[in-house]
C-alpha positions, 0 to 999 in steps of 0.5 A: 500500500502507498502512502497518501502522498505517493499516491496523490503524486501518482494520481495527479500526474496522470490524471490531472483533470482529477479534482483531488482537493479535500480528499482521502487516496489510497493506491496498492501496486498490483506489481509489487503486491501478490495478493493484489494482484491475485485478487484482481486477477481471481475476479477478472479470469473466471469468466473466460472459461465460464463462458466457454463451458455455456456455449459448450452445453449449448451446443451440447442441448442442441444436439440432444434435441436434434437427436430426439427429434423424431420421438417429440411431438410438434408442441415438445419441438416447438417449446424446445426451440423457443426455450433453446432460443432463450437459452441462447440470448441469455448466453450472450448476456454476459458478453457485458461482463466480459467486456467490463473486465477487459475494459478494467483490464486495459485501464489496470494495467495502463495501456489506455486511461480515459474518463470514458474508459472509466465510465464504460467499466461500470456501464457495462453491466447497465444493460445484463439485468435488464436484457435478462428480463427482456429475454424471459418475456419475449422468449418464455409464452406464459411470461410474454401473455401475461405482459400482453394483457 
């Protein structure tokens, strides 16, 4: 951990537009702390093969269906495909997650700092609750005919 001078030095010499007048900064190297950068990297990388291990049993479901076609009736086939539709936009959702942490990443490790960089960090995940519920109510029938009503 830095002491307060350190990382008002730091902060001010690279962001000069920071109003840091009347303010309490701390700052914590990520090269010289482990555990930090443990931590960061704990939070940022788990999602990668996360996202793979969804799109896998995607694939996965879609082949299990494909297989058991011909058994399901024309009502199973075409819930299945509305629920695997569901499933598949529900995937990509955490494309925002995803771009969060690069986003995060490229302003870590200082390959990039904008205001706007450090907006879109937390601006990215604006949009997941909101697109999950969109999701359930034009893809799920029961959820989409009550919101007709």
């Amino acid at each position: 951990m830095w002491d307060q001078q350190s990382a008002y030095n730091l902060i001010s010499g690279n962001f000069p537009h920071y109003d840091l007048s009347n303010r309490f900064l701390s700052a914590i190297d990520l090269a010289a702390s482990y555990t930090a950068l443990y931590a960061v990297l704990h939070i940022c990388l788990p999602s990668y093969p996360v996202y793979i291990v969804i799109f896998i049993l995607r694939r996965k479901i879609v082949k299990a269906l494909k297989t058991n076609e011909k058994l399901l009736s024309k009502e199973t086939k075409s819930v299945h495909a509305q629920m695997l539709r569901c499933l598949t936009y529900q995937s990509l959702i955490p494309i925002f997650m995803v771009l969060a942490i690069c986003l995060y990443l490229i302003a870590q490790f200082g390959i990039y700092n904008s205001r706007w960089l450090e907006l879109s960090i937390m601006s990215s995940y604006l949009p997941m609750p909101v697109l999950s519920s969109l999701t359930y109510i034009c893809f799920v029938r029961p959820y989409r005919q009550y919101c007709k009503r």
